[in-house]
N, CA, C and O atoms as a Tinker XYZ file with bonds, in Angstrom:
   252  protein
     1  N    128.046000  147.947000  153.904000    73     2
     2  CA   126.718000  147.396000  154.136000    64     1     3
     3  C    125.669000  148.406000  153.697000    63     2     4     5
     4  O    125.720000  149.572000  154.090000    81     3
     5  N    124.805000  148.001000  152.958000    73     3     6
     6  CA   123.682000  148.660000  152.624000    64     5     7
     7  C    122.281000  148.861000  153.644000    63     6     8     9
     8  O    122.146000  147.988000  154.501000    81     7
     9  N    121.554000  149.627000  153.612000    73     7    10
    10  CA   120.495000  149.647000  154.367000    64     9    11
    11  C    119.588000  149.661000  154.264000    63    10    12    13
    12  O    118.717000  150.335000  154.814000    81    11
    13  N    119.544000  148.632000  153.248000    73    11    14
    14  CA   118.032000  148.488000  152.144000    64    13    15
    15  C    117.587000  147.173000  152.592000    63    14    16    17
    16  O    118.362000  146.240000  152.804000    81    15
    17  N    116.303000  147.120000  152.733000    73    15    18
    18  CA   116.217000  145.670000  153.470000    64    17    19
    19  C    115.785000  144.855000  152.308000    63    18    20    21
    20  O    114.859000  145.184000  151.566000    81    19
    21  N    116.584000  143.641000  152.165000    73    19    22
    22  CA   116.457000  142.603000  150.867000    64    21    23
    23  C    115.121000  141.960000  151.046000    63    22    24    25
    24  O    114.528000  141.970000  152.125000    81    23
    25  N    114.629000  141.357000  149.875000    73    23    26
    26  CA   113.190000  140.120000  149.956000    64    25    27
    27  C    113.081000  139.873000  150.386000    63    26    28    29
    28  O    111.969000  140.066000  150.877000    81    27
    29  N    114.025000  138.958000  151.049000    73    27    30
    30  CA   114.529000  137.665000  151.581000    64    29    31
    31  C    114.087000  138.008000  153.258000    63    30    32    33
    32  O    113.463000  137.221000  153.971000    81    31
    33  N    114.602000  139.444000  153.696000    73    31    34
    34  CA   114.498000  139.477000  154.943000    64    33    35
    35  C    112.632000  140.312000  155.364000    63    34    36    37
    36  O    112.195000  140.529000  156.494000    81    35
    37  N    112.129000  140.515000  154.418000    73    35    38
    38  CA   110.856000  140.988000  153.993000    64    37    39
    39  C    109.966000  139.801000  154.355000    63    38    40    41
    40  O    108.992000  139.806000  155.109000    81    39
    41  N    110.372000  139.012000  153.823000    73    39    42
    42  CA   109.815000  137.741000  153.520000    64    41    43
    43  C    109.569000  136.783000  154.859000    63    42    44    45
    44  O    108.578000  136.169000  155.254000    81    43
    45  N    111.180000  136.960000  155.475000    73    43    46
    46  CA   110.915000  136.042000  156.954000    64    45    47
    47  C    110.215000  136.925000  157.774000    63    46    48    49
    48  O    109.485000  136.491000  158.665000    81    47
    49  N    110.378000  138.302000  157.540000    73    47    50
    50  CA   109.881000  139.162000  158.956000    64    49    51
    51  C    107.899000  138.368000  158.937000    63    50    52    53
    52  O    107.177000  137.846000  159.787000    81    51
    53  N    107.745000  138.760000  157.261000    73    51    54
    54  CA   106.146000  138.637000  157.289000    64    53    55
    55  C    105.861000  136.998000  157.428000    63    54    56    57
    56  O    104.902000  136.542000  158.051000    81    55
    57  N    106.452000  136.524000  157.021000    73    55    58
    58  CA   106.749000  134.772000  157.880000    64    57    59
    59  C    106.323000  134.550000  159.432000    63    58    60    61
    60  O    105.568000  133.718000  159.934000    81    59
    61  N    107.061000  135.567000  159.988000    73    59    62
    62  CA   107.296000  134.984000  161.427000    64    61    63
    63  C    106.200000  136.442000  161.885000    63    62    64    65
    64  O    106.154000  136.618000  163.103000    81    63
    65  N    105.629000  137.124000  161.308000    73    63    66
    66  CA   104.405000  137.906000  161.847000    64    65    67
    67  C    103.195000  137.302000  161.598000    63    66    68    69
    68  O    102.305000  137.536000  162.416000    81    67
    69  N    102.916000  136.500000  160.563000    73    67    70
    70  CA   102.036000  135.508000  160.009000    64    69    71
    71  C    101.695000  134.782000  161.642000    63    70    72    73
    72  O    100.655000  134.917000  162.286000    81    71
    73  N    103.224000  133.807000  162.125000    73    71    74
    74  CA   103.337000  133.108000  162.779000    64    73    75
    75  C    102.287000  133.267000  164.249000    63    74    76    77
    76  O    101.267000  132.806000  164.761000    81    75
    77  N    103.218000  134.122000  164.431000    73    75    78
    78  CA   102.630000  134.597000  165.989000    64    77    79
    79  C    101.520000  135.501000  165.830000    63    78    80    81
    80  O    101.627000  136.405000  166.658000    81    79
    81  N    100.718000  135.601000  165.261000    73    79    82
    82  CA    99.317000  135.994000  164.418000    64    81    83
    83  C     98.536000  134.552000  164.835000    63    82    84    85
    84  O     97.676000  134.518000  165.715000    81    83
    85  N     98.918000  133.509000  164.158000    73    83    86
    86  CA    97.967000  132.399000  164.257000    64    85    87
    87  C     98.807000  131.960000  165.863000    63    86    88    89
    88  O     98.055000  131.610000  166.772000    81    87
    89  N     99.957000  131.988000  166.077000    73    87    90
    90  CA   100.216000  131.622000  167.534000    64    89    91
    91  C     99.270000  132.207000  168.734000    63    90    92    93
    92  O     98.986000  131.491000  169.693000    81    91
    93  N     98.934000  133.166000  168.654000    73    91    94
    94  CA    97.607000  134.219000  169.367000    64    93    95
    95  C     96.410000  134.120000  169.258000    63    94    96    97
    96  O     95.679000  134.467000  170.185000    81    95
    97  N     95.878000  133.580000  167.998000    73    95    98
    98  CA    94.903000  133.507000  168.036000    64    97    99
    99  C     94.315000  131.570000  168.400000    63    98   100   101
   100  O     93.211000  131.030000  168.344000    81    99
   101  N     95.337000  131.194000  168.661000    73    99   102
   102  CA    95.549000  129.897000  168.680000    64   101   103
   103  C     95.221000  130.065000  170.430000    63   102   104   105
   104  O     94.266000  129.559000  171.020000    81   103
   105  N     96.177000  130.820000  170.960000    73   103   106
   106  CA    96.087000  130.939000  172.582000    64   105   107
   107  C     94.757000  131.366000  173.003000    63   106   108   109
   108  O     94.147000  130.748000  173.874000    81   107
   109  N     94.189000  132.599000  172.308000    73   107   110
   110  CA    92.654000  133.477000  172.563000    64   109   111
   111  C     91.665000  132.121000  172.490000    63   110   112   113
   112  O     90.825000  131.895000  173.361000    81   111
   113  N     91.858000  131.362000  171.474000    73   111   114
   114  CA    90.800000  130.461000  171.568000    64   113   115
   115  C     90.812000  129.333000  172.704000    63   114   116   117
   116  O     89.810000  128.929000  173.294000    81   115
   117  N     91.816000  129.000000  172.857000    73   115   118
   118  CA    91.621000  128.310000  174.280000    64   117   119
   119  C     91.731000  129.002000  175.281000    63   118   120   121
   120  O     91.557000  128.241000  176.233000    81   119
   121  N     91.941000  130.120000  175.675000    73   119   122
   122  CA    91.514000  130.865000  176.956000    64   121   123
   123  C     89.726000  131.303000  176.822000    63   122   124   125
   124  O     89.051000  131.763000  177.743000    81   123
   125  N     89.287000  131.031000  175.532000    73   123   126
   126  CA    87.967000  132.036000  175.561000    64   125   127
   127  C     87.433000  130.287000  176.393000    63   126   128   129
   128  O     86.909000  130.301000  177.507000    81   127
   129  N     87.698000  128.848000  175.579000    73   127   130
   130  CA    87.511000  127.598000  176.037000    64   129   131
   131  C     87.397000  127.680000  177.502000    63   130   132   133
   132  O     86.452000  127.378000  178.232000    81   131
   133  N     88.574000  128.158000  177.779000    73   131   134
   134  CA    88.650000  127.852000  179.334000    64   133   135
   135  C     87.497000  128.561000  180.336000    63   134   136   137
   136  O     86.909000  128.123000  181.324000    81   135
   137  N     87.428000  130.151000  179.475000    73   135   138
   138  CA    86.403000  131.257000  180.279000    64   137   139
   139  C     85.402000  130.222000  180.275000    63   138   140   141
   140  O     85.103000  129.736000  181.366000    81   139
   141  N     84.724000  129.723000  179.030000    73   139   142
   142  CA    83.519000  129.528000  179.155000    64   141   143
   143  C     83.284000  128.287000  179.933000    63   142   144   145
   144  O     82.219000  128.033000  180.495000    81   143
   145  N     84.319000  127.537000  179.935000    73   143   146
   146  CA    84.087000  126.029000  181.144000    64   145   147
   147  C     84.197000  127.182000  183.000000    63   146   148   149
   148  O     83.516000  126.813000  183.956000    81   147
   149  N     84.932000  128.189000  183.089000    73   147   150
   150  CA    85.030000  128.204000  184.135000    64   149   151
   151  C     83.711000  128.762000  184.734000    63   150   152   153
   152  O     83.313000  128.504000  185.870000    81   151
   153  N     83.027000  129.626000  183.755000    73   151   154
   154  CA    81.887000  130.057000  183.631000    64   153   155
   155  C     80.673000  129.188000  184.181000    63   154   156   157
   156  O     79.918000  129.593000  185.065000    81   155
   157  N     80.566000  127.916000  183.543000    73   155   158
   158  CA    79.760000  126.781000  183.882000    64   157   159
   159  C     80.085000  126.285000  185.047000    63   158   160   161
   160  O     79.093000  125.838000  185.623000    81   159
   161  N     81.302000  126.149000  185.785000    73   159   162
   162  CA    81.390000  125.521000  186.918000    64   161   163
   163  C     81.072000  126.488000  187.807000    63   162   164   165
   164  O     80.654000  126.071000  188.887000    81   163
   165  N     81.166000  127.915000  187.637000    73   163   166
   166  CA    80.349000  128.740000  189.001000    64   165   167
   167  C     79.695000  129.021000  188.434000    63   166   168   169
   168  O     80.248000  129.985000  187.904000    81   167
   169  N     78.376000  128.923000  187.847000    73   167   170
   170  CA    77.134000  127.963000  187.790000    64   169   171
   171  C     76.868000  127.024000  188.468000    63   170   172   173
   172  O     75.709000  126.899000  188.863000    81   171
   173  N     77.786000  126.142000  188.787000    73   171   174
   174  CA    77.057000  124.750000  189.119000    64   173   175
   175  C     77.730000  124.924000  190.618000    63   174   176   177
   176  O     77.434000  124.088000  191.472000    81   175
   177  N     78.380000  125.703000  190.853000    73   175   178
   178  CA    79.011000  126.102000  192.326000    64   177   179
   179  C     77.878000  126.696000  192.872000    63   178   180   181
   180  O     77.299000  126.155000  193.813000    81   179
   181  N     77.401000  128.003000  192.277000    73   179   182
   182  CA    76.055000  128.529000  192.867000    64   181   183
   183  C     75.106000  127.744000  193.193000    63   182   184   185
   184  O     74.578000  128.015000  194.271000    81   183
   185  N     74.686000  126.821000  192.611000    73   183   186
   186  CA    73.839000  126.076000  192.043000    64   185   187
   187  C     73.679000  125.192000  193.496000    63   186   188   189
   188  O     72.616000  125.020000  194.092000    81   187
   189  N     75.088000  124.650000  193.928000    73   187   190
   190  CA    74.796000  123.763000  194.759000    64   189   191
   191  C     75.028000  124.749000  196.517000    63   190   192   193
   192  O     74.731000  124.262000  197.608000    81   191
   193  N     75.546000  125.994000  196.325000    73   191   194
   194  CA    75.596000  126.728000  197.187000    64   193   195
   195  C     73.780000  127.202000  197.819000    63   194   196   197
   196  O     73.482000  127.497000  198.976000    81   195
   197  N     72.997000  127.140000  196.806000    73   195   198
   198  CA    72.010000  127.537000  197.021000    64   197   199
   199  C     70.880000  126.576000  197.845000    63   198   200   201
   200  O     70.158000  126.944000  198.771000    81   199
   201  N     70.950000  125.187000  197.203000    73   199   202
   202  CA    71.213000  124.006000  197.691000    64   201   203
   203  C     71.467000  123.810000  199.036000    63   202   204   205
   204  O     70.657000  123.298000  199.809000    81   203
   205  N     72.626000  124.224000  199.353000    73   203   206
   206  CA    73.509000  123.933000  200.761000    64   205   207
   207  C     72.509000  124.966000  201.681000    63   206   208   209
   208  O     71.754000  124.413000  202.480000    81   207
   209  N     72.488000  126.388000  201.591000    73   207   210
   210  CA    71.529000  127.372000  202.184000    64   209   211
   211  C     70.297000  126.993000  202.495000    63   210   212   213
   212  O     69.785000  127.601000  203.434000    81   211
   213  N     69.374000  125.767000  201.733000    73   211   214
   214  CA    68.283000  125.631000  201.504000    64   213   215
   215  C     68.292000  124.808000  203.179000    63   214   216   217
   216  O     67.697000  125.013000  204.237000    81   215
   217  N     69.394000  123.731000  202.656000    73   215   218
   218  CA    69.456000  122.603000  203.596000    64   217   219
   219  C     69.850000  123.085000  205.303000    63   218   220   221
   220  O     69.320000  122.443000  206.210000    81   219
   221  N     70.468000  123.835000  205.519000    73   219   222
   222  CA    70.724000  124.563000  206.580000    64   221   223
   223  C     69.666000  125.278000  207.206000    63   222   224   225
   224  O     69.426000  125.146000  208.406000    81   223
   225  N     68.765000  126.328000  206.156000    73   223   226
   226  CA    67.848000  126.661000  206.743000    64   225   227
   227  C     66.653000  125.289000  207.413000    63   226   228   229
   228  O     66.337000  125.709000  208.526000    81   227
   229  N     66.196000  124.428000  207.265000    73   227   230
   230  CA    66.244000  123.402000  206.915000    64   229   231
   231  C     66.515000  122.683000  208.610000    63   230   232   233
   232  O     65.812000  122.524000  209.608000    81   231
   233  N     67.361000  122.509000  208.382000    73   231   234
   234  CA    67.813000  122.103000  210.159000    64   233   235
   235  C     68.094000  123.207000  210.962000    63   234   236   237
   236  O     68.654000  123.005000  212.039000    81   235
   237  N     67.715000  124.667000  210.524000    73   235   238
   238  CA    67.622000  125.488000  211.422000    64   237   239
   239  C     66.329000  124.960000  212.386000    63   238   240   241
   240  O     66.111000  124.671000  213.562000    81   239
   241  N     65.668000  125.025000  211.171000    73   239   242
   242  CA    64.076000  124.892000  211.583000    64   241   243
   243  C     63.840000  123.978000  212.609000    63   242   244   245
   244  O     63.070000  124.208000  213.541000    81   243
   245  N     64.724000  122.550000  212.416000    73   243   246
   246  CA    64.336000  121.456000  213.269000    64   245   247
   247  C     64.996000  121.321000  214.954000    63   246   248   249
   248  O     65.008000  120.498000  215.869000    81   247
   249  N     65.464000  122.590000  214.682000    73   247   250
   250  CA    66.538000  122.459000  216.358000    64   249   251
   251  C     66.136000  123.439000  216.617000    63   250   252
   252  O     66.459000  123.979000  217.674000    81   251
């Protein structure tokens, strides 16, 4: 056996590094998707938290 690495196996390595190259960047983009939706919903969590505080103070007042 020789220990020269043929084309052939040149060829699949950079094949299957190609692969999981776009497999990763395939994943990064829907996790960045996901950051930025989760992002918006605590936004809109604060949003109604602040809301809720308002309303409490609110019937503090009235009792």
């Amino acid at each position: 056996m020789s220990s020269t690495i043929t084309l052939f196996e040149i060829l699949t390595l950079a094949g299957a590094l190609i692969g999981v190259y776009f497999k990763l960047q395939t994943e990064i983009g829907k996790l960045k998707g996901r950051i930025a939706m989760l992002e918006k919903q605590e936004l809109q969590v604060m949003s109604m938290l602040e809301k809720l505080v308002v309303s409490v103070d609110e019937l503090k007042l009235l009792l």
